[in-house]
C-alpha positions in Angstrom: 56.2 -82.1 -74.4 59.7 -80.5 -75.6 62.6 -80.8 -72.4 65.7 -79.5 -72.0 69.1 -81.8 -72.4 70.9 -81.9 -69.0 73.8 -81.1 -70.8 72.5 -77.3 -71.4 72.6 -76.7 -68.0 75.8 -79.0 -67.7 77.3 -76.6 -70.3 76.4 -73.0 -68.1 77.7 -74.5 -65.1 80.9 -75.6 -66.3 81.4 -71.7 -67.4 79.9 -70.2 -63.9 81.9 -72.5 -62.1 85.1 -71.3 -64.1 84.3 -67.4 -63.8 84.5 -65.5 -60.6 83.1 -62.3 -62.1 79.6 -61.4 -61.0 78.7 -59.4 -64.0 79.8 -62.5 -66.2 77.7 -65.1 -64.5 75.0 -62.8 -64.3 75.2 -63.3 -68.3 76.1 -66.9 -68.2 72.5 -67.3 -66.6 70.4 -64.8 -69.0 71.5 -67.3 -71.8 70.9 -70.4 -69.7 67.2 -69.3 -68.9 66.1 -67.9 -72.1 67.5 -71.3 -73.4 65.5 -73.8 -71.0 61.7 -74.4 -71.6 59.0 -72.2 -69.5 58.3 -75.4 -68.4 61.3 -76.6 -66.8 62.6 -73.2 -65.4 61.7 -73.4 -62.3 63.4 -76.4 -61.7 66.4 -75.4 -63.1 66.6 -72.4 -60.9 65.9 -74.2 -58.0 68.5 -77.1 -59.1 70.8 -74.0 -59.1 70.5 -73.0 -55.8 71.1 -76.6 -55.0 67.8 -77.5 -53.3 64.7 -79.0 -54.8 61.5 -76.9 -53.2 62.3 -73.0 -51.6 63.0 -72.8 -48.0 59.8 -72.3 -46.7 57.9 -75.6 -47.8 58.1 -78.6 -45.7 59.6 -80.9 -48.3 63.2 -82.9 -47.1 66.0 -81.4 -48.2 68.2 -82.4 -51.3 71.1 -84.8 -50.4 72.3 -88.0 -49.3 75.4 -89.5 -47.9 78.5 -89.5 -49.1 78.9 -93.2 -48.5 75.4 -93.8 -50.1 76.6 -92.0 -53.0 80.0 -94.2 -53.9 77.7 -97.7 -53.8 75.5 -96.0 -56.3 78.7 -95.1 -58.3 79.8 -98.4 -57.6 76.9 -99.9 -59.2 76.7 -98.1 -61.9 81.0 -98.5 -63.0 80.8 -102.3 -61.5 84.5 -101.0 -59.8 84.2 -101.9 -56.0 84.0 -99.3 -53.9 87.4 -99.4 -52.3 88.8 -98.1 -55.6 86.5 -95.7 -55.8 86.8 -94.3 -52.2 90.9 -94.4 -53.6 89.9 -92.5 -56.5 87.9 -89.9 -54.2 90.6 -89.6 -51.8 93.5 -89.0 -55.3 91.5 -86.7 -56.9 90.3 -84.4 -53.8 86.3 -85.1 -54.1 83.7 -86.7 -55.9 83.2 -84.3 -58.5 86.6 -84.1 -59.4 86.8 -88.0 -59.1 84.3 -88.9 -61.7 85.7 -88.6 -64.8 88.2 -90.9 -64.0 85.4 -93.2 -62.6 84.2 -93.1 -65.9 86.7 -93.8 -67.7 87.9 -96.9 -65.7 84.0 -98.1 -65.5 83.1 -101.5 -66.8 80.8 -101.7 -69.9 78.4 -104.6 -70.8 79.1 -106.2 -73.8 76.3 -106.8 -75.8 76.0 -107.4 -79.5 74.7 -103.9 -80.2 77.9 -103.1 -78.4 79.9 -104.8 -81.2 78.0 -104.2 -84.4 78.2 -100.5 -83.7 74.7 -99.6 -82.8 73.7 -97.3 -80.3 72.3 -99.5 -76.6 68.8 -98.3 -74.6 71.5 -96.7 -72.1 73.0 -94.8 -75.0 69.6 -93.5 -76.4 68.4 -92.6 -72.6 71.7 -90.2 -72.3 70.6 -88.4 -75.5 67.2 -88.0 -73.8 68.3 -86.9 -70.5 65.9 -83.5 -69.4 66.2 -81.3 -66.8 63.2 -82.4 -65.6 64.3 -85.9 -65.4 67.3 -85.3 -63.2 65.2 -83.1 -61.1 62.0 -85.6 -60.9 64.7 -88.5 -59.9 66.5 -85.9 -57.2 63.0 -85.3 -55.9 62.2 -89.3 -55.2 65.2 -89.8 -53.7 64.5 -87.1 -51.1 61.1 -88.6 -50.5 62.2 -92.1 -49.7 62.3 -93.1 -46.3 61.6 -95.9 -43.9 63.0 -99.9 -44.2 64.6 -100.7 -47.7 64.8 -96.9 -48.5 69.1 -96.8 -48.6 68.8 -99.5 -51.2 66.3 -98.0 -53.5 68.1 -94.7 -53.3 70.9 -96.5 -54.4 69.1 -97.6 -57.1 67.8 -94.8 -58.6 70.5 -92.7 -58.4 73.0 -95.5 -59.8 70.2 -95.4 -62.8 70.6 -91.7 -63.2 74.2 -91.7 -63.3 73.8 -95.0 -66.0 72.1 -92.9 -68.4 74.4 -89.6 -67.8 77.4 -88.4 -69.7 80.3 -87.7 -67.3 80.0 -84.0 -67.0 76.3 -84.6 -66.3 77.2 -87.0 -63.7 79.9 -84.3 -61.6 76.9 -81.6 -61.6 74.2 -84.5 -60.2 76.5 -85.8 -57.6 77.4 -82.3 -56.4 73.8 -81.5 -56.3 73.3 -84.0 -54.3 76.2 -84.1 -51.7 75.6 -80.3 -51.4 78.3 -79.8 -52.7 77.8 -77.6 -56.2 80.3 -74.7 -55.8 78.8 -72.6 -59.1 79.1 -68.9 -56.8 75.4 -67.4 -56.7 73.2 -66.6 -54.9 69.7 -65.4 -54.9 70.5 -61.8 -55.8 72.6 -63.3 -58.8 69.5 -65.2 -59.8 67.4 -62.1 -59.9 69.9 -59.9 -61.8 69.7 -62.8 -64.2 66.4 -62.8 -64.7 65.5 -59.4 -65.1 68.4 -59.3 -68.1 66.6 -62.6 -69.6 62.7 -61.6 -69.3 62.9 -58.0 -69.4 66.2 -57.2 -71.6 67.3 -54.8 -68.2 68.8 -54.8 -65.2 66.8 -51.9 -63.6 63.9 -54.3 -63.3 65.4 -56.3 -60.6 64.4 -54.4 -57.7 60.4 -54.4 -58.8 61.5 -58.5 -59.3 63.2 -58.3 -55.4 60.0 -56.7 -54.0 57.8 -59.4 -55.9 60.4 -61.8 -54.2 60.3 -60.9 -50.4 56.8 -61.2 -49.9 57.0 -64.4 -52.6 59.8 -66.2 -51.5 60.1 -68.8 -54.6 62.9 -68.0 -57.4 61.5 -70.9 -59.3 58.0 -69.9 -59.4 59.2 -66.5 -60.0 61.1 -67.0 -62.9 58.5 -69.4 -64.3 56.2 -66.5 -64.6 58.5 -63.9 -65.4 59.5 -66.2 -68.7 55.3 -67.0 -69.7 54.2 -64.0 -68.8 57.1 -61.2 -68.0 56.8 -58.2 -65.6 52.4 -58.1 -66.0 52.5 -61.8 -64.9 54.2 -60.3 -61.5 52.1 -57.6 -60.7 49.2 -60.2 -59.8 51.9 -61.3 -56.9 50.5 -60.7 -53.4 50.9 -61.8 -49.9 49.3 -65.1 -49.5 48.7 -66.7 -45.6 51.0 -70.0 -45.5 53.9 -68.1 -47.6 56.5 -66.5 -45.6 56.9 -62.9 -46.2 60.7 -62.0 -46.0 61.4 -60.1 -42.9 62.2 -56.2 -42.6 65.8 -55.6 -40.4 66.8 -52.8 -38.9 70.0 -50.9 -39.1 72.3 -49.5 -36.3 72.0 -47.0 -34.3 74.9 -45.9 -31.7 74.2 -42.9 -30.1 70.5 -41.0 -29.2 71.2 -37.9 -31.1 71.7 -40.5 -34.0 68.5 -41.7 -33.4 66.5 -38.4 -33.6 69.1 -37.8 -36.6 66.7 -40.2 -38.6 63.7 -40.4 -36.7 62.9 -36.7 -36.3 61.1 -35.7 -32.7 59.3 -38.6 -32.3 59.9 -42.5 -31.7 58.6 -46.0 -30.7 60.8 -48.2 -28.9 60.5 -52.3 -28.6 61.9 -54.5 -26.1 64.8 -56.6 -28.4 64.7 -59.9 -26.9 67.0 -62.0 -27.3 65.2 -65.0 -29.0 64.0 -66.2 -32.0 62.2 -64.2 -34.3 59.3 -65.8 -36.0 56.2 -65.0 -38.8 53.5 -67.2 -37.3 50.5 -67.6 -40.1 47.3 -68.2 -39.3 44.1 -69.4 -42.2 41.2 -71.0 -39.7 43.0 -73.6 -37.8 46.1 -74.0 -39.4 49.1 -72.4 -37.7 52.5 -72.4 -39.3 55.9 -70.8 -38.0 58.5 -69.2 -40.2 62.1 -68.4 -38.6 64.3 -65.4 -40.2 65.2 -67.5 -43.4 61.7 -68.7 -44.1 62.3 -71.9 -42.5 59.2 -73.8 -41.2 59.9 -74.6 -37.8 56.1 -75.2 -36.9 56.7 -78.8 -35.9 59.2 -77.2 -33.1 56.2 -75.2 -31.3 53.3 -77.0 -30.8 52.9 -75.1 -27.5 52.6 -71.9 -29.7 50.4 -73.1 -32.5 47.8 -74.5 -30.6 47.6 -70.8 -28.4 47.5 -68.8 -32.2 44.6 -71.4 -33.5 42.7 -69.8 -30.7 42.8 -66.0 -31.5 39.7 -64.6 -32.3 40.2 -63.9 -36.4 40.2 -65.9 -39.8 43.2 -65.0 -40.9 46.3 -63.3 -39.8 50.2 -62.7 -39.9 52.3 -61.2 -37.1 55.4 -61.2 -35.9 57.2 -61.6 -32.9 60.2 -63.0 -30.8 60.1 -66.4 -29.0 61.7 -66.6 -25.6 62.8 -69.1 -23.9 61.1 -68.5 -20.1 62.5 -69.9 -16.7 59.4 -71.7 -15.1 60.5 -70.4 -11.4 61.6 -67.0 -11.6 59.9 -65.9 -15.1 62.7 -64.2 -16.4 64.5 -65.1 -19.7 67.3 -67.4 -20.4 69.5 -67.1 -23.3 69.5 -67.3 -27.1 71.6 -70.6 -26.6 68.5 -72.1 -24.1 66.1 -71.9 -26.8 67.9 -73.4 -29.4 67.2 -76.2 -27.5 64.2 -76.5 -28.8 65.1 -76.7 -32.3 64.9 -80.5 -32.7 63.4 -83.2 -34.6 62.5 -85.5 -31.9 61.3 -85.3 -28.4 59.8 -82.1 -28.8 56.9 -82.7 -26.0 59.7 -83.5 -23.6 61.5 -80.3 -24.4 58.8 -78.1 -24.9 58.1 -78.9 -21.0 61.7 -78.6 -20.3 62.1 -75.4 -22.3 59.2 -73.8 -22.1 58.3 -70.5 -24.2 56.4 -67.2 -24.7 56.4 -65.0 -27.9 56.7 -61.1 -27.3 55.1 -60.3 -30.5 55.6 -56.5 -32.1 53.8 -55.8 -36.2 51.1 -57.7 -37.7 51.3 -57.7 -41.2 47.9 -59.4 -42.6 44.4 -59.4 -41.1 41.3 -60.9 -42.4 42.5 -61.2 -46.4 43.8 -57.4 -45.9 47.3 -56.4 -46.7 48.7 -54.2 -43.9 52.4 -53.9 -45.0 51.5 -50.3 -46.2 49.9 -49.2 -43.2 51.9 -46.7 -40.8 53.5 -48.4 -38.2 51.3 -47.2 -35.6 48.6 -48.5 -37.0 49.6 -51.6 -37.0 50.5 -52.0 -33.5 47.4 -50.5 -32.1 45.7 -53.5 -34.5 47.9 -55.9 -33.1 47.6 -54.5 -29.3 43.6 -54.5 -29.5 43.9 -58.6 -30.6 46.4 -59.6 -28.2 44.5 -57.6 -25.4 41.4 -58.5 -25.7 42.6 -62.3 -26.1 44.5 -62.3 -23.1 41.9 -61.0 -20.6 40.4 -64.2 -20.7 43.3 -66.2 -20.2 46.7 -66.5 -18.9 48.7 -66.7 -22.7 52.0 -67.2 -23.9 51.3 -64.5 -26.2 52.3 -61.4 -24.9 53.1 -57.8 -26.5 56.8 -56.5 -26.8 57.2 -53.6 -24.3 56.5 -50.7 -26.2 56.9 -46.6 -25.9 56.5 -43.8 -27.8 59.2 -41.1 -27.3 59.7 -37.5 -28.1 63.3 -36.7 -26.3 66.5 -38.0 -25.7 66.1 -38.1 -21.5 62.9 -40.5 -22.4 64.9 -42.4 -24.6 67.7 -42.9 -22.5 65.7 -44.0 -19.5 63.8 -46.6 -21.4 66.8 -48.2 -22.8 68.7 -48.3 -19.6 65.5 -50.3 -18.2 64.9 -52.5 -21.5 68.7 -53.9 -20.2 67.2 -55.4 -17.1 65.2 -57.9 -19.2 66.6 -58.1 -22.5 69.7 -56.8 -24.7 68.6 -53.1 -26.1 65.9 -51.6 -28.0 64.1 -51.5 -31.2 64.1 -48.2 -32.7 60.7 -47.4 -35.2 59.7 -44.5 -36.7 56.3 -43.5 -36.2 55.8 -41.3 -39.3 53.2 -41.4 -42.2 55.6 -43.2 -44.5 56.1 -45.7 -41.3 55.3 -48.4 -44.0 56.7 -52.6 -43.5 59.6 -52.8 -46.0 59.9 -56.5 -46.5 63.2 -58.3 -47.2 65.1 -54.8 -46.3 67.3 -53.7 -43.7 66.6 -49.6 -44.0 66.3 -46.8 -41.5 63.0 -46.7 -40.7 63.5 -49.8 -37.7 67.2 -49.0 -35.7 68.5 -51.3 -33.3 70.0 -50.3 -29.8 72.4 -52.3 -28.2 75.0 -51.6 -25.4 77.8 -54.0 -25.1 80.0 -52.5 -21.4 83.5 -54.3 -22.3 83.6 -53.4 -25.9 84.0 -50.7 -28.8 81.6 -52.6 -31.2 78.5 -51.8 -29.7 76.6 -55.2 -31.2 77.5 -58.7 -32.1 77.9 -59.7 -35.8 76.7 -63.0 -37.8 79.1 -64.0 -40.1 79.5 -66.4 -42.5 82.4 -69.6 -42.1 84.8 -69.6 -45.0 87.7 -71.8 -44.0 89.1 -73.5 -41.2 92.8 -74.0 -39.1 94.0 -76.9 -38.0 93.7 -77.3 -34.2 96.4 -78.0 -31.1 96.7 -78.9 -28.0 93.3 -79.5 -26.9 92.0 -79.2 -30.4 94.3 -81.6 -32.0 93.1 -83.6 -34.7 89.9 -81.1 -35.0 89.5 -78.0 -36.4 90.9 -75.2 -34.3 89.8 -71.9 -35.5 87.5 -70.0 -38.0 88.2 -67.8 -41.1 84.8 -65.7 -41.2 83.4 -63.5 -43.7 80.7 -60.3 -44.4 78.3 -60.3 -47.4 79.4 -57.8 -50.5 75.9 -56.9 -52.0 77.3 -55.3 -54.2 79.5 -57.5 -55.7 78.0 -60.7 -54.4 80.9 -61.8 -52.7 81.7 -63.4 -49.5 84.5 -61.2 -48.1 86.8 -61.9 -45.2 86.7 -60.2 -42.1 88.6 -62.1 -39.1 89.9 -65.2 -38.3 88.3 -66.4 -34.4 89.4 -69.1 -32.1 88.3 -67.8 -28.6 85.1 -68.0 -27.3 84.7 -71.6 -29.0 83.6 -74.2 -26.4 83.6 -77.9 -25.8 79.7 -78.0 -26.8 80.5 -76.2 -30.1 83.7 -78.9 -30.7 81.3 -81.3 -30.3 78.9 -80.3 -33.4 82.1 -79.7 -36.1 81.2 -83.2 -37.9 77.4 -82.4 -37.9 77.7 -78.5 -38.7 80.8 -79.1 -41.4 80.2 -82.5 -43.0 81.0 -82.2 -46.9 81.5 -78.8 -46.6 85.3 -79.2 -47.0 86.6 -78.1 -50.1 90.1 -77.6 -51.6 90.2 -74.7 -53.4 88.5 -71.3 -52.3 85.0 -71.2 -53.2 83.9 -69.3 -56.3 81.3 -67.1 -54.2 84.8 -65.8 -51.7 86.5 -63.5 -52.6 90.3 -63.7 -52.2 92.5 -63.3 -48.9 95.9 -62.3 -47.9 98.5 -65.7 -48.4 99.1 -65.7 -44.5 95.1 -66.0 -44.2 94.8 -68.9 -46.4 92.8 -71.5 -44.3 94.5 -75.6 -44.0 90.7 -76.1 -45.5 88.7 -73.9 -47.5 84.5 -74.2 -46.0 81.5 -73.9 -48.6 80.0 -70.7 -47.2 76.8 -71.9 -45.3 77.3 -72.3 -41.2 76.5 -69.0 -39.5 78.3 -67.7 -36.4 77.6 -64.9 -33.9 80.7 -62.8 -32.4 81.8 -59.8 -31.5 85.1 -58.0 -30.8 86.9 -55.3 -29.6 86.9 -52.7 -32.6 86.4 -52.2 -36.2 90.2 -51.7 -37.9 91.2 -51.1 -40.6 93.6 -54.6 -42.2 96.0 -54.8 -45.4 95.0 -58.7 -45.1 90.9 -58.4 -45.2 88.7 -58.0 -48.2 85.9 -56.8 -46.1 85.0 -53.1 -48.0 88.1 -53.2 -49.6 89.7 -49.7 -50.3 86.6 -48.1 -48.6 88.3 -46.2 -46.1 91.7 -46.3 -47.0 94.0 -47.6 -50.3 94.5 -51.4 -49.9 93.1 -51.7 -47.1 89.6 -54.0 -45.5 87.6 -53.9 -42.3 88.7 -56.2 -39.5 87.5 -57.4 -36.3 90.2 -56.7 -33.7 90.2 -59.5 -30.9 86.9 -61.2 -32.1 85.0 -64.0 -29.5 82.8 -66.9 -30.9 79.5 -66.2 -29.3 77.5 -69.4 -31.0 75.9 -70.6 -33.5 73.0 -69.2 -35.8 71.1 -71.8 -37.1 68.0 -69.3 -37.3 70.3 -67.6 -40.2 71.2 -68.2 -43.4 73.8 -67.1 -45.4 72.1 -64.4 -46.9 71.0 -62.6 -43.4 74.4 -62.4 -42.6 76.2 -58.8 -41.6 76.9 -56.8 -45.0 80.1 -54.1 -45.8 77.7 -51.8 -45.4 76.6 -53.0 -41.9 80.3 -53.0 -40.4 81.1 -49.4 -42.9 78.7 -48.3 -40.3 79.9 -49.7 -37.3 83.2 -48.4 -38.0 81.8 -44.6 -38.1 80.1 -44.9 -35.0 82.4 -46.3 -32.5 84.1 -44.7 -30.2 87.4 -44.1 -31.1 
């Protein structure tokens, strides 16, 4: 079977890592894919994400050690690895570091060496495939248990023996997390509609086939054998997370029946943990927001959705953390509790749960994403019901009501704040279809917030970091956080935040930020005012929740840039860490447009 050379790919990177211009890399990758064989694509994309599997499978995640990684450089120079730890240190990180590490590396003399003939480990580099790098990547993950450090070592010391030294900086940044190249998914897409369908304005039919497919590499695997027909047989399948419709938000009731005409539903919004259970017979598994499996985290919740009366379903709803004594819900923060690896029956007694569910989205091998709204609840209502008057269930139904005038309204969203933190705003039209992966006007979001103009918290995106005092000596101190650009792909800086930050947080830094320092800004940021520059630059992946006083408009920001005034950004004024997100990911952060339409609304 024909492969790829490595150095292909080795040669694109190089160029998207040196551009910062979307519409250039967006290029760089039409030539990359149409270059690579159908056969490989989808590991290249997924290589240039920097994971091995999408989210949503329950494979381990790409990566090792740093430390792991310099004794497999080690072994493969033969320099010890205090000189390469010195080299590291001199040359500001291992990608930067190995080319020097090659060139001081110690070769083997062998006869071939000095008649001039080419050795095995010669030959191998001119044979080195994309699928060979990912293949050896991918057994690396898998390995665990006694013995498993060692043969990691191993093979990646092996890989590295047979690579060329630009080949060798992509592989090790692959693996430390630490591959900087500047896209995204969206970047990936735009890519791929230039290289399989010689346009651009084929990327939204390729988003649409993507949010209820959630697999770039599969995607573009098809897209290359088969193009745009071999997409149209795409379909939502049980046990493949379909990306989640958001809602946008509201601020005022006449703004609500602005959009919604005379008529609404409004949802509880809890504050929890939204989740896409699936159901096929027995098997139950739990997506969070970013298409994360988290079923392993809920066994309390699978086994109660095993036992609902249908074949097959989808649905949606919010987990809630529930305190045993008074029944009422604790926070956000409680809950997270529960996201954990180990000890999970302790905690799921400790913590325990129940999931206020609102949509269903699949019943009994039957699509209902294009069903009104209404529709779908009463489907979802006459399920849950009938289930629950048999038993006492976790499974419960998000308070609901249909409205048709503002005193309504206002009356059921001053008693949603007794339980939970606002209202879900839906429109009960015809056209009341599920838009998955989009954040549109059909679903609003209601929130009141008493000692502040922003009426709702924002998650945003950590780009850099300050050194810390006092207290927070020797640590880092405070956050330079950023807003997604859609439109021009771009992480862009909204606020630097230091209050709110607690002890607890402190504590996770080396967990949360470990080889995510980096020392120039990363490609996918765009640039900030000199007096903003961070003492480190972050690779954009740990998401935050705050909120502040006001929208304002900043010379120093990039956030929608120029939007509302000449040389001039959105800022948060007097921003408050509120916590982590670890439900996020990068791409559900807040967008411009998001905080464009939080400045409008609030009260000035």
């Amino acid at each position: 079977m024909k492969m790829t050379s490595f150095k292909t790919v080795v040669k694109a990177f190089n160029k998207l890592e040196e551009t910062p211009a979307t519409l250039e890399k967006i290029d760089i990758l039409k030539d990359l894919f149409r270059e690579v064989e159908s056969s490989e694509l989808d590991k290249l994309i997924y290589l240039a994400l920097g994971i091995l599997y999408p989210n949503y499978m329950a494979e381990p995640p790409i990566g090792i050690a740093e430390k792991v990684a310099i004794k497999a450089i080690a072994k493969m120079s033969r320099l010890n690895t205090t000189k390469i730890e010195n080299i590291i240190n001199e040359k500001g990180g291992v990608g930067k570091a190995i080319g020097t590490i090659f060139e001081q590396k110690k070769e083997i003399k062998t006869l071939d060496n000095f008649f001039g003939s080419k050795t095995k480990e010669q030959e191998k580099i001119e044979l080195q495939s994309i699928d060979l790098v990912y293949s050896t990547l991918d057994e690396i993950a898998h390995l665990k248990g006694k013995g498993s450090t060692l043969k990691k070592i191993d093979l990646l010391s092996n890989l590295l023996l047979k690579s060329t030294k630009g080949e060798a900086k992509y592989i090790l940044r692959t693996i430390l997390g630490t591959l900087r190249l500047g896209i995204a998914e969206m970047t990936i897409i735009n890519g791929l509609s230039v290289a399989f369908t010689d346009s651009k304005d084929n990327k939204e039919f390729i988003e649409k086939k993507y949010n209820i497919f959630p697999d770039l590499g599969k995607i573009g695997k098809i897209l290359s054998e088969k193009g745009l027909e071999g997409l149209k047989d795409i379909n939502i399948r049980v046990g493949i997370p379909i990306k989640m419709m958001l809602g946008q938000r509201a601020k005022t009731f006449e703004d609500i029946f602005e959009r919604m005409g005379n008529e609404c539903a409004c949802e509880y919004k809890y504050d929890g943990e939204r989740v896409q259970a699936h159901k096929n017979k027995n098997k139950v598994i739990l997506f969070s927001r970013n298409t994360e499996d988290i079923t392993s985290m809920y066994p309390d919740l699978v086994s109660t959705i095993k036992k609902l009366p249908v074949d097959s379903l989808i649905i949606e709803g919010e987990i809630v953390a529930i305190d045993v004594e008074t029944g009422r819900i604790k926070s956000f923060q409680e809950l997270m509790k529960r996201r954990r690896k180990y000890d999970i029956d302790k905690f799921m007694k400790e913590y325990p749960v129940e999931l206020y569910l609102f949509d269903i989205l699949y019943l009994n091998e039957k699509n209902l994403l294009n069903e009104p709204y209404l529709k779908r609840r009463k489907t979802l209502e006459d399920i849950i019901t009938t289930y629950n008057e048999k038993q006492d269930s976790i499974l419960k139904l998000a308070t609901q009501r249909v409205v048709n005038s503002k005193q309504e309204l206002k009356e059921f969203f001053e008693d949603s704040l007794t339980e939970c933190e606002g209202l879900m705003i839906k429109s009960v039209n015809k056209k009341s279809v599920y838009q998955a992966g989009n954040r549109g006007y059909l679903w609003l979001k209601l929130k009141k917030s008493y000692h502040s103009k922003m009426i709702d918290s924002v998650d945003l995106v950590i780009i850099g970091a300050y050194s810390g005092r006092g207290r927070r000596g020797g640590t880092y101190g405070a956050f330079l956080c950023a807003v997604y650009n859609k439109d021009e792909d771009k992480f862009q800086s909204i606020c630097k935040v230091g209050s709110g930050i607690k002890d607890e947080d402190i504590e996770r830094f080396p967990e949360l930020f470990n080889n995510l320092e980096m020392d120039n800004i990363p490609m996918n940021v765009d640039t900030v005012a000199e007096k903003l520059v961070p003492d480190v630059w972050l690779q954009p992946k740990i998401v935050c929740s705050l909120i502040g006083d006001e929208i304002t408009l900043s010379p120093d920001h990039r956030a929608g840039y120029n939007l509302k005034k000449e040389s001039a950004g959105f800022a948060i004024r007097f921003p408050r860490f509120l916590g982590w997100r670890e439900d996020k990911s990068i791409s559900d952060i807040t967008t411009v447009s998001e905080i464009l339409d939080i400045y409008d609304k609030q009260t000035k």
